[in-house]
C-alpha positions as CSV (number, residue, x, y, z in Angstrom):
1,X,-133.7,65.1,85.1
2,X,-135.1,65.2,81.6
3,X,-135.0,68.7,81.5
4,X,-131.4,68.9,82.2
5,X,-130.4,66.3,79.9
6,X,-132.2,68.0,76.9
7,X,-130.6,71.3,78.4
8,X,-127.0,69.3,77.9
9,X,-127.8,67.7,74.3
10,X,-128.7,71.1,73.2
11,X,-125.0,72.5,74.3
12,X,-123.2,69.8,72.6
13,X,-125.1,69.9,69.3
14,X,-124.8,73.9,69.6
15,X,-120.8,72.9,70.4
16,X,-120.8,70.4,67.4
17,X,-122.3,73.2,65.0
18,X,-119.7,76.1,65.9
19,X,-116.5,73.7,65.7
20,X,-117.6,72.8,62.1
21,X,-118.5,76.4,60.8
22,X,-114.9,76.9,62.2
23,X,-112.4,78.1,59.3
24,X,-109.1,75.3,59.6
25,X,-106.0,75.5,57.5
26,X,-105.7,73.1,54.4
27,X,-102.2,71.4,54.5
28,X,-102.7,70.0,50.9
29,X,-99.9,67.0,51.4
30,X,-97.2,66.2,50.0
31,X,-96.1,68.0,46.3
32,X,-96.9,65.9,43.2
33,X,-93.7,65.5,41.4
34,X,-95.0,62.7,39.1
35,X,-95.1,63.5,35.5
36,X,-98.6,61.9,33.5
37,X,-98.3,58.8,31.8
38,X,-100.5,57.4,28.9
39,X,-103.0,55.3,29.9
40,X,-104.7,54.0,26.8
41,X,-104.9,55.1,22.8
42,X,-107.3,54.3,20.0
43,X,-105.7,53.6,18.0
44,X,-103.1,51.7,20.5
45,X,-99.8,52.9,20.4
46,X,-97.2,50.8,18.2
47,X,-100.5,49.6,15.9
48,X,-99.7,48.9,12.0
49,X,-101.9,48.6,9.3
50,X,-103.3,52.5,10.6
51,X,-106.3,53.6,8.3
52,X,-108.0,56.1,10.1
53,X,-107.1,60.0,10.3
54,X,-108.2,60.4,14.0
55,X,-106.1,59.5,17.2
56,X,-107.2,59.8,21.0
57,X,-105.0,59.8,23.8
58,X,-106.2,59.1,27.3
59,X,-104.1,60.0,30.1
60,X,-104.5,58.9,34.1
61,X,-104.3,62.9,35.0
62,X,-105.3,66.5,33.5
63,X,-102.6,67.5,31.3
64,X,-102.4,70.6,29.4
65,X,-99.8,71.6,26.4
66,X,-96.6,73.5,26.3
67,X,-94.9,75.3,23.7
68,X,-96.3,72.5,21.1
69,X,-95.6,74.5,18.1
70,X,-91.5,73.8,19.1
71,X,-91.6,70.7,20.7
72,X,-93.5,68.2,18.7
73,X,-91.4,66.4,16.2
74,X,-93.5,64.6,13.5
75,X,-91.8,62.2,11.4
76,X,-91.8,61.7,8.4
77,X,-93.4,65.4,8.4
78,X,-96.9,66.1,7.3
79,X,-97.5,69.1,4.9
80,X,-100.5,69.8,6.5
81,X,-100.1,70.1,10.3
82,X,-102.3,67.9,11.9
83,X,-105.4,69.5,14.7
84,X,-104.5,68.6,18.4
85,X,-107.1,69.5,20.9
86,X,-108.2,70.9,23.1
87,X,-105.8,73.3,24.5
88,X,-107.1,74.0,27.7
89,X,-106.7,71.0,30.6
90,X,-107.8,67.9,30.1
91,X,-107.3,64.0,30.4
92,X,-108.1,63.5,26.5
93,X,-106.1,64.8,23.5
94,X,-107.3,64.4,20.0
95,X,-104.9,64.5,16.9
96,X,-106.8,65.6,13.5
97,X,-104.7,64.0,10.8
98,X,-105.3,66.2,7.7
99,X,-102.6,64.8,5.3
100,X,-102.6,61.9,3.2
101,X,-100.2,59.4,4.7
102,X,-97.7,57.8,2.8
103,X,-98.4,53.8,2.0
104,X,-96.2,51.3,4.4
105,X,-94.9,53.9,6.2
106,X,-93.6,54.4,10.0
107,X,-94.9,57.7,11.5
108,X,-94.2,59.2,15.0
109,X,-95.3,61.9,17.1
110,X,-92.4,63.2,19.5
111,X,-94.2,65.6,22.2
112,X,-90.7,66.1,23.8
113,X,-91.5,68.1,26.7
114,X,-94.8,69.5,25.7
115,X,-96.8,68.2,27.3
116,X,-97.3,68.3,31.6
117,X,-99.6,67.9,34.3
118,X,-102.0,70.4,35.1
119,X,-101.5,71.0,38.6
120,X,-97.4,71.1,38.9
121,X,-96.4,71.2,35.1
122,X,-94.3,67.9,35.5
123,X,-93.6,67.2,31.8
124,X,-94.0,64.0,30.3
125,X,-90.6,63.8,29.1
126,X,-90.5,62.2,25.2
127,X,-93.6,60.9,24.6
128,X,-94.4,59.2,21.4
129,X,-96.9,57.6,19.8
130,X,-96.3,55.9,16.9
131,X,-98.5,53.9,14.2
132,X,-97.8,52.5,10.9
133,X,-99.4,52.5,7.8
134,X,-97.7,48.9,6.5
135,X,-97.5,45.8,8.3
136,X,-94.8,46.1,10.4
137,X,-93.2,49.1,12.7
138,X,-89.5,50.1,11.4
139,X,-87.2,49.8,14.4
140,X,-83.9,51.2,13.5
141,X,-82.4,53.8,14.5
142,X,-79.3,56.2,14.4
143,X,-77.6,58.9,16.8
144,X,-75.0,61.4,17.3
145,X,-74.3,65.4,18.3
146,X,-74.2,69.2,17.2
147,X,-71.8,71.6,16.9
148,X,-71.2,75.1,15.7
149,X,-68.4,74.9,13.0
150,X,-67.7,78.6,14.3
151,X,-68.9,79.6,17.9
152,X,-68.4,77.7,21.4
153,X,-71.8,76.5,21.7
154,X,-74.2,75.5,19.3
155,X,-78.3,76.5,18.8
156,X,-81.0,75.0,20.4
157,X,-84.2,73.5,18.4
158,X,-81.7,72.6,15.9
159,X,-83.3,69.6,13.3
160,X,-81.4,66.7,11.8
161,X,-83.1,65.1,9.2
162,X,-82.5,62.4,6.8
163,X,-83.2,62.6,2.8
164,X,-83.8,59.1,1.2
165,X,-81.1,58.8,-1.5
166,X,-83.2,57.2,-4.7
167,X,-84.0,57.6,-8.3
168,X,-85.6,61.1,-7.2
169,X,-82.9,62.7,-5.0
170,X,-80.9,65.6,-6.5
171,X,-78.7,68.4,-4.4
172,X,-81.6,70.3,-4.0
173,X,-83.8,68.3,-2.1
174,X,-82.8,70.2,0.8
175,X,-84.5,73.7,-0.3
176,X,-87.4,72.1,-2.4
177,X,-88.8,69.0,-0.6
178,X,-89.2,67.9,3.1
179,X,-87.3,65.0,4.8
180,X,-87.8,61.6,5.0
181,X,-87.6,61.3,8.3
182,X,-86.8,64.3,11.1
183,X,-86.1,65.2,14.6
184,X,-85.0,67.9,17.2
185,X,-82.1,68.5,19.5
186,X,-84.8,70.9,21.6
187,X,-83.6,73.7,23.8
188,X,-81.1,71.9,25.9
189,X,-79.7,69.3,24.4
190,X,-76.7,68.8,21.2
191,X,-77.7,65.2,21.0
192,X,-80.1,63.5,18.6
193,X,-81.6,60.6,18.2
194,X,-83.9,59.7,15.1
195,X,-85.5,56.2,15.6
196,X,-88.5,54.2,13.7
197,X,-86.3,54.0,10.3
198,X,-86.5,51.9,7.8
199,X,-83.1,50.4,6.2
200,X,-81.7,52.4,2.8
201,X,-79.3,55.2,2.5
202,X,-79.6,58.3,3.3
203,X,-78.4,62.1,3.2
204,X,-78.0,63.6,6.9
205,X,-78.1,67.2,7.5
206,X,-79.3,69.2,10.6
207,X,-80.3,73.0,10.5
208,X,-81.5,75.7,12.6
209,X,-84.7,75.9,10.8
210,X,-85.4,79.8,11.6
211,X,-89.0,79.2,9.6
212,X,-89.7,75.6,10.9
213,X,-90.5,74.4,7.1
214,X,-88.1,71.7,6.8
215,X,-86.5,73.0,4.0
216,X,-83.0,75.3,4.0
217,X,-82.6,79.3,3.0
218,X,-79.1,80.2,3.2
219,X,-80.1,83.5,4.0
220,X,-81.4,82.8,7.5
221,X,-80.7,79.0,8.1
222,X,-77.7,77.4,9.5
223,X,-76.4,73.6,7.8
224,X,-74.8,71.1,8.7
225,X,-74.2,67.7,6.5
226,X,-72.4,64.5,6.1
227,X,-70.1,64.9,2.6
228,X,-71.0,60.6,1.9
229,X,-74.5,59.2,2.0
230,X,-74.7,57.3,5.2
231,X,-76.7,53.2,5.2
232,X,-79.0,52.2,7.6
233,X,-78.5,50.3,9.7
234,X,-75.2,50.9,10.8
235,X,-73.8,52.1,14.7
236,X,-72.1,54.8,13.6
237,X,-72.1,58.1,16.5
238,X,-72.2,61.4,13.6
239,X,-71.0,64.5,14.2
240,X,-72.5,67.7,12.5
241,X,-71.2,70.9,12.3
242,X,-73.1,73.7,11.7
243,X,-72.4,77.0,9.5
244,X,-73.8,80.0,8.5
245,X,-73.0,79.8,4.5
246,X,-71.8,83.0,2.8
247,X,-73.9,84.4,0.4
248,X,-73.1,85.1,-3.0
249,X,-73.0,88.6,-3.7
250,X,-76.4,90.3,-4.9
251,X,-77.1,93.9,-4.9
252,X,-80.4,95.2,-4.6
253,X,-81.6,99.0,-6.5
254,X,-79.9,101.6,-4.9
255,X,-81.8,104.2,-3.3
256,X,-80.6,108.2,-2.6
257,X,-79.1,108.9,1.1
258,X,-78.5,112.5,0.5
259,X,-77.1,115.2,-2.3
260,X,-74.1,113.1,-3.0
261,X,-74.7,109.8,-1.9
262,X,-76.6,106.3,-2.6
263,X,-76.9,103.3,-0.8
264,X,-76.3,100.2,-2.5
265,X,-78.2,97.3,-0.4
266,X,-76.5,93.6,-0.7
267,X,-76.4,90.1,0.0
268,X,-72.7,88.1,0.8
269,X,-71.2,90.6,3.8
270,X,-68.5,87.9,4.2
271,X,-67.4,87.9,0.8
272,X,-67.1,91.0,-0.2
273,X,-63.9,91.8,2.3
274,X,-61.1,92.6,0.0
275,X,-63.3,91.7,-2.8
276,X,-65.2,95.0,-3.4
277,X,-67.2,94.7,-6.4
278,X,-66.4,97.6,-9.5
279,X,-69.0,100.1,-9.4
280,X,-69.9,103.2,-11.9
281,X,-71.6,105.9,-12.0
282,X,-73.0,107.8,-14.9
283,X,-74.6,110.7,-16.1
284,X,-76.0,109.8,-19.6
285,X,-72.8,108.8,-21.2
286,X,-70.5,110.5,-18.9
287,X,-68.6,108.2,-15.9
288,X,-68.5,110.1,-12.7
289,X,-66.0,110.3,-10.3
290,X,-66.9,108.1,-7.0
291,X,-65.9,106.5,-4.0
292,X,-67.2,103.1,-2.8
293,X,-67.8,102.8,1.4
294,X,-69.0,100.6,3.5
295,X,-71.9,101.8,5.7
296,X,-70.8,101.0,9.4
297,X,-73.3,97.7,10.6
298,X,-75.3,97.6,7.4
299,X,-75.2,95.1,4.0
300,X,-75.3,98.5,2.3
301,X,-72.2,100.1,0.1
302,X,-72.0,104.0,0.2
303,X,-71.4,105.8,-3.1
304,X,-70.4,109.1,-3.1
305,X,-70.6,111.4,-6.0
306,X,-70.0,115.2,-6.5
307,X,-72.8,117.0,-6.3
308,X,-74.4,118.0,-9.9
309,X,-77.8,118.7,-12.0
310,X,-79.4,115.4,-13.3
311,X,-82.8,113.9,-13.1
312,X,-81.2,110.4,-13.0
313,X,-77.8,108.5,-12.8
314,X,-77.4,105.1,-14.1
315,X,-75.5,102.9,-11.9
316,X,-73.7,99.6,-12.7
317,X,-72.2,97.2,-10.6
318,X,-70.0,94.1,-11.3
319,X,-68.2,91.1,-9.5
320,X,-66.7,88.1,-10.9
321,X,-69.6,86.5,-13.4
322,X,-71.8,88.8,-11.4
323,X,-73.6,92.4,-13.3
324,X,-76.4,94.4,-12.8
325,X,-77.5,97.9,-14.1
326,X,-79.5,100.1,-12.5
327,X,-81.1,103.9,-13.2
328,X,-81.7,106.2,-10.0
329,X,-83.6,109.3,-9.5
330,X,-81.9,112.1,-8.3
331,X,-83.3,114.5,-6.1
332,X,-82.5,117.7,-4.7
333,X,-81.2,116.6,-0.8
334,X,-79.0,117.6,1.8
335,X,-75.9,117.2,1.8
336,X,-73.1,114.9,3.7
337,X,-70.5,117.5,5.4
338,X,-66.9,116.5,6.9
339,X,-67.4,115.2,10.2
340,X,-64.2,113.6,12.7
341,X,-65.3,111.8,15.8
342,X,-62.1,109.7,17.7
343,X,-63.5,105.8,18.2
344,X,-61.1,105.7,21.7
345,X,-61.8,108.3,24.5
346,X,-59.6,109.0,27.0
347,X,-58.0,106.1,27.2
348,X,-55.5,103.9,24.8
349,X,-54.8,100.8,25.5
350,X,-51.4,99.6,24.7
351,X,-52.4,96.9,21.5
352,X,-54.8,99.7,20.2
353,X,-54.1,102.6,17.7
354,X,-55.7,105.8,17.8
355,X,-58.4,105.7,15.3
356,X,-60.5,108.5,13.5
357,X,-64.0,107.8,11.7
358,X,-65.0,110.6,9.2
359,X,-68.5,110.7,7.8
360,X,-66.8,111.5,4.4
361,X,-64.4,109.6,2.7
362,X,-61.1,111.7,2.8
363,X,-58.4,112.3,-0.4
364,X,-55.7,113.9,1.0
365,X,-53.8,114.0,4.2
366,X,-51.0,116.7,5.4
367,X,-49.0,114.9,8.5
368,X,-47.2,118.2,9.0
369,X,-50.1,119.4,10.4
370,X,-50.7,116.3,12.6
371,X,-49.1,117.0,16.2
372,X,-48.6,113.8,18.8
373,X,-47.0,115.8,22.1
374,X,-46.8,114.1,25.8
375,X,-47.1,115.8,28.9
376,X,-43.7,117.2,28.7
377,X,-44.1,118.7,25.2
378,X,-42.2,116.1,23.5
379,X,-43.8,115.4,20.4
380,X,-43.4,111.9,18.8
381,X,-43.2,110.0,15.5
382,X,-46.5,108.1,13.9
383,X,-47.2,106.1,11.3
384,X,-50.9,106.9,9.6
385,X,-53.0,104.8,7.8
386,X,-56.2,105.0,5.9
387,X,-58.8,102.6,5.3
388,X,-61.1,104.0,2.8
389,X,-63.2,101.7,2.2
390,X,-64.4,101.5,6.3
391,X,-63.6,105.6,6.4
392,X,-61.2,105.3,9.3
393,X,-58.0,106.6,9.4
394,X,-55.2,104.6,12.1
395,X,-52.7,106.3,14.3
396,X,-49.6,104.0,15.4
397,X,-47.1,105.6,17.9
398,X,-45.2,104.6,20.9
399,X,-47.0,104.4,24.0
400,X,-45.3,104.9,27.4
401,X,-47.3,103.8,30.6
402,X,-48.8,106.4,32.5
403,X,-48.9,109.4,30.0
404,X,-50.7,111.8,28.7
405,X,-50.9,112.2,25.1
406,X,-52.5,115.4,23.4
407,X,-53.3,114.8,19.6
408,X,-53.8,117.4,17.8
409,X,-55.1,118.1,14.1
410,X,-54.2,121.9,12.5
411,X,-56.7,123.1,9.8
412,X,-56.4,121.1,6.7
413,X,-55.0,118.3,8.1
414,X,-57.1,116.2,6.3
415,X,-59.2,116.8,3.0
416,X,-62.3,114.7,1.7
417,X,-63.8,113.7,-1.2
418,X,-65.4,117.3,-1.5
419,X,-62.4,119.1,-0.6
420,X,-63.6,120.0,2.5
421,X,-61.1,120.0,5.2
422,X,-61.2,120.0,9.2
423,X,-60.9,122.7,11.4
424,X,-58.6,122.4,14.5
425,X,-59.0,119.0,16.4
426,X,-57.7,117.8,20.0
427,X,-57.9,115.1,21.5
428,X,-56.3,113.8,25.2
429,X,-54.9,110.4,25.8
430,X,-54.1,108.7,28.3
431,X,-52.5,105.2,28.9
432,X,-52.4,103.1,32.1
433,X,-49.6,101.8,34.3
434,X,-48.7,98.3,33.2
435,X,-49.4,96.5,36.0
436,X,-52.7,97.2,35.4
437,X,-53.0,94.5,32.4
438,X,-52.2,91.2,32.1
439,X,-49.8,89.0,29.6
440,X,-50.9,85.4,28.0
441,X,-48.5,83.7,26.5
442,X,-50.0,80.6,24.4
443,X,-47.8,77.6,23.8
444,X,-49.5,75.7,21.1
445,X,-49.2,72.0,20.1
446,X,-50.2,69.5,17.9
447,X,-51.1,71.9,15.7
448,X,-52.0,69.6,12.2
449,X,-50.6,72.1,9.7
450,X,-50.2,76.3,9.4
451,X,-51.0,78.8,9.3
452,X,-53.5,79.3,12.3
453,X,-55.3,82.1,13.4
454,X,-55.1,82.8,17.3
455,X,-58.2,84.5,18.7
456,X,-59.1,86.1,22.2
457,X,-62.9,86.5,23.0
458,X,-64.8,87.8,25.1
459,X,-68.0,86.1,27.2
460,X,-70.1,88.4,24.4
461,X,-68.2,86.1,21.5
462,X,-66.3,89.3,20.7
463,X,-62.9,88.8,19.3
464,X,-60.4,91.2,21.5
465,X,-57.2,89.9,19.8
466,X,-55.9,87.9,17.1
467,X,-52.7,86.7,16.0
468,X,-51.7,85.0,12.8
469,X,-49.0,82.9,12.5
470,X,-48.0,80.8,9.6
471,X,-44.9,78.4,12.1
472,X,-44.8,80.0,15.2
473,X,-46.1,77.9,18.3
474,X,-45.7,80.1,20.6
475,X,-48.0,83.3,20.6
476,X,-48.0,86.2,23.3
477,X,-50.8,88.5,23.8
478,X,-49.0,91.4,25.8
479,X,-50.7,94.3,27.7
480,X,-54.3,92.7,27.4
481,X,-57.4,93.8,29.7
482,X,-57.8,91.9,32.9
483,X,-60.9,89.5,31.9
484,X,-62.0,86.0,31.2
485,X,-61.6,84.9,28.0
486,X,-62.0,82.0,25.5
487,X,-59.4,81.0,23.3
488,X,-59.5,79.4,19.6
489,X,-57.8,78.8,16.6
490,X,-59.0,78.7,13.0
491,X,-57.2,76.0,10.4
492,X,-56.8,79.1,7.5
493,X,-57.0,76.4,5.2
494,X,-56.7,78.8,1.8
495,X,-54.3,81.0,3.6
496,X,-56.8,84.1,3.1
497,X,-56.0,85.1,7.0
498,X,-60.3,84.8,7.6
499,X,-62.3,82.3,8.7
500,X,-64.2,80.9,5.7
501,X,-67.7,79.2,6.1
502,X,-69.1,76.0,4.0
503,X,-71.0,75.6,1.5
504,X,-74.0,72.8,0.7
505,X,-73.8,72.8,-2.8
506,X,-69.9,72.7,-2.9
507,X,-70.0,69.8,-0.6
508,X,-67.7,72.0,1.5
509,X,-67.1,72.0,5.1
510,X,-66.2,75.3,7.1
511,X,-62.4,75.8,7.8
512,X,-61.6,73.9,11.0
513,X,-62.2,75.9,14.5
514,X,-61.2,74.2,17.6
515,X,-61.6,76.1,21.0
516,X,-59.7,75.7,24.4
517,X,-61.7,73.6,26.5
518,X,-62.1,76.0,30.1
519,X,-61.8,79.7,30.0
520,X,-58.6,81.5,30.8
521,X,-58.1,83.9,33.6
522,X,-56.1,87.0,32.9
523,X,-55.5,89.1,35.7
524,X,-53.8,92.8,36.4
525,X,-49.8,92.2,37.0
526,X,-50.4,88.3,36.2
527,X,-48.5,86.3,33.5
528,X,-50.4,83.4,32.6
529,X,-48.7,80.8,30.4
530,X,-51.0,78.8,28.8
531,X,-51.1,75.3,27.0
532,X,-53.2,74.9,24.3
533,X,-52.5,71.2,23.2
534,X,-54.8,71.2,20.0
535,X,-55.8,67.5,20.9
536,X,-56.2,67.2,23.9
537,X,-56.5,70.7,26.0
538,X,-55.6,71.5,29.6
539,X,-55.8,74.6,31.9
540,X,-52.5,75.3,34.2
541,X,-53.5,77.6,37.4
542,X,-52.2,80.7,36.6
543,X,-49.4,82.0,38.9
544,X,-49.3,85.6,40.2
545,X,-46.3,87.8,38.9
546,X,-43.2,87.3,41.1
547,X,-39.4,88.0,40.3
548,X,-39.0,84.7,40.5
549,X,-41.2,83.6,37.2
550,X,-40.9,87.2,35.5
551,X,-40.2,86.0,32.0
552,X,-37.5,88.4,30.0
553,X,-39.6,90.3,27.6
554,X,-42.6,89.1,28.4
């Protein structure tokens, strides 16, 4: 009886062994979807009267850091960025203050989203810690939102910052010396928020900060500013706009291209449209004969000289109060040749005209020698015009839907700078039925004052047509490409028929863009008439093409 009983313990036990060396699945539970939370700080958070230069944050999970360098906010800034370790996971994190701290002074550290649990990355979503070096914690606070003065949507990581206006401030503060106090819109968001202020007044301005340095270059940053100081405390909700200013002109040494041409580099793109500056060239005392281009998606002018025998040319260029002389070595290079290629292939739309690009600037033209003959060998009328300064010479004719267009260029046609002319040149066209674009007619109101620029764009912020009107309300846009797009219109405030940026210094604003608040649907064979109340915008469902709402001449 023993025996057997031994004989069963044995079994089980064996049984017992085997079922826990057995591999099982881990289920794991539920997901964590709780974000960390603080759970203590030496010093605590909200002390005054701070002395040290160390800080340790304990938190009730492993946490590790993301994308710190964008996300934390200190304020007032530091000009020595302060150690925070470690990197890897942990519950701890240690902040290394380097700089000396400013006497009774509010300071906070805004993590925004940088910082997560380990396991599911839940973000701790605007954590701050904040210490003062007086006795008391400044609690005020303002708010408000960005947008672009120009496009539909504005940056992200843009910073807002206020300047304290006192016996030091000056207009420069902006470039030379950090704010008083500063925060971030971060990726997603076009509010702000800047809180733990003391009372005063101020300067606000926000900028996309492309070097993070608190401080403003025109040549990369965007700004945005109040015109008036603004007092704390107040409950005012600002608006900024931002811009992109226009430079003032600069040019930079010019440097040789080929055998007879430079490239003149420059600052100010925006401002030098109709505005060229006066440029000469010289051989010792002698002025050459040139021609000033712009190179096509470069802040560089072309100048183009006749080929000659010098070791150097002196070069001088003027604008306004602006002048700067320059001396170039020549080599001996290759030369530029005449060279036609057609910017439209195949087809031509109905609002376009036939354009030509030449890699030399032309001098004369001979229209006799220009032939425009449809499919049935019925040559048509043009009008011709040439834009030096771009190189591109514009074809205007009569379009008819569905036809075929040959366009054709005899020798000598047209001449360039070297007196080189082309050989013979054809080109096919081709335009569409009409039902195969779309009409938008826009009914503007409210309108505050004229003229307005009108402006079609694209989803790639590409303006595809533009009017400019300087009473009209009502503006069509005939024979346009079946797409989405996003209508504007630009206040032309100094009636220069551009859009014109601000200016910091100035104390000037951008000219006044206001956009249509949904995008428009333009389809093949569709009239869409369109609404655009200035003040307060609204989208009518477009309504497909029947006799019935055919509009005459529309």
């Amino acid at each position: 009886m023993l025996k057997n009983n031994l004989k069963y313990i044995c079994l089980l036990a064996l049984l017992v062994i085997v079922s826990c060396a057995k591999r099982g699945t881990i289920t794991g539970g539920l997901k964590d979807t709780l974000a960390p939370t603080l759970k203590m700080s030496f010093p605590q958070n909200y002390s005054t009267n701070f002395k040290g230069d160390e800080i340790k944050l304990v938190f009730d999970e492993n946490i590790k850091l993301k994308n710190l360098n964008k996300q934390l906010i200190i304020s007032p800034p530091m000009k020595q960025e302060p150690i925070i370790s470690p990197t890897a996971a942990s519950k701890f994190l240690n902040i290394k203050i380097k700089d000396t701290l400013q006497p009774n002074t509010t300071y906070s550290f805004n993590f925004g989203q940088s910082i997560a649990d380990n396991n599911e990355g839940n973000p701790y979503n605007q954590f701050k810690y904040v210490f003062s070096t007086g006795d008391y914690i400044d609690s005020l606070s303002i708010g408000g939102r960005i947008k672009d003065a120009y496009e539909k949507e504005a940056d992200a990581f843009v910073s807002v910052m206020l300047y304290e206006v006192n016996e030091k401030y000056n207009d420069s503060i902006v470039f030379n010396d950090s704010p008083r106090y500063v925060t971030n819109t971060l990726d997603s968001l076009k509010t702000f928020r800047l809180e733990n202020l003391k009372a005063g007044k101020y300067l606000l301005v926000a900028m996309k900060d492309k070097n993070s340095n608190n401080k403003f270059n025109p040549k990369e940053d965007k700004i945005g500013f109040r015109k008036e100081f603004i007092s704390i405390p107040n409950d005012t909700v600002y608006e900024i706009e931002l811009f992109k200013e226009t430079l003032d002109f600069r040019s930079y040494k010019p440097s040789q291209a080929s055998g007879n041409r430079l490239l003149l580099g420059y600052n100010g793109k925006q401002n030098i449209k109709g505005n060229q500056p006066t440029i000469v060239v010289k051989n010792n005392s002698q002025n050459l004969e040139s021609i000033i281009t712009q190179m096509p998606k470069k802040d560089s002018l072309q100048i183009w000289f006749k080929p000659l025998k010098a070791d150097s040319l002196a070069i001088s260029v003027s604008r306004k109060n602006y002048m700067q002389d320059y001396i170039v070595k020549i080599k001996d290079q290759k030369k530029d040749t005449l060279n036609i290629s057609a910017l439209q292939n195949g087809n031509l739309n109905f609002r376009d005209r036939f354009t030509l690009e030449t890699a030399t600037p032309l001098v004369k033209f001979d229209d006799s020698k220009i032939k425009i003959i449809t499919k049935d060998s019925t040559e048509i009328s043009f009008k011709r015009e040439y834009d030096v300064f771009n190189q591109k010479v514009y074809f205007d004719f009569k379009k008819e839907p569905n036809q075929k267009y040959s366009f054709n260029l005899l020798p000598g046609a047209l001449t360039d700078f070297y007196e080189e002319s082309n050989d013979s040149l054809s080109y096919k066209l081709t335009t569409k039925n009409e039902a195969e674009f779309g009409n938008l007619r826009v009914q503007l109101q409210n309108v505050k004052y004229f003229p307005v620029i009108v402006e079609l764009i694209d989803t790639k912020g590409e303006v595809l047509a533009s009017e400019y009107t300087e009473e009209k309300t009502t503006i069509d846009f005939n024979l346009i490409n079946p797409t989405l797009y996003s209508l504007r219109i630009i206040y032309d405030e100094n009636k220069n028929k551009q859009y014109d940026s601000g200016n910091f210094l100035e104390k000037r604003h951008s000219e006044e863009v206001v956009y249509f608040s949904k995008e428009i649907d333009v389809r093949a064979n569709w009239d869409v008439d369109q609404v655009f109340d200035v003040s307060i915008p609204y989208t009518p469902e477009p309504k497909k093409k029947t006799e019935a709402n055919k509009k005459p001449g529309f």
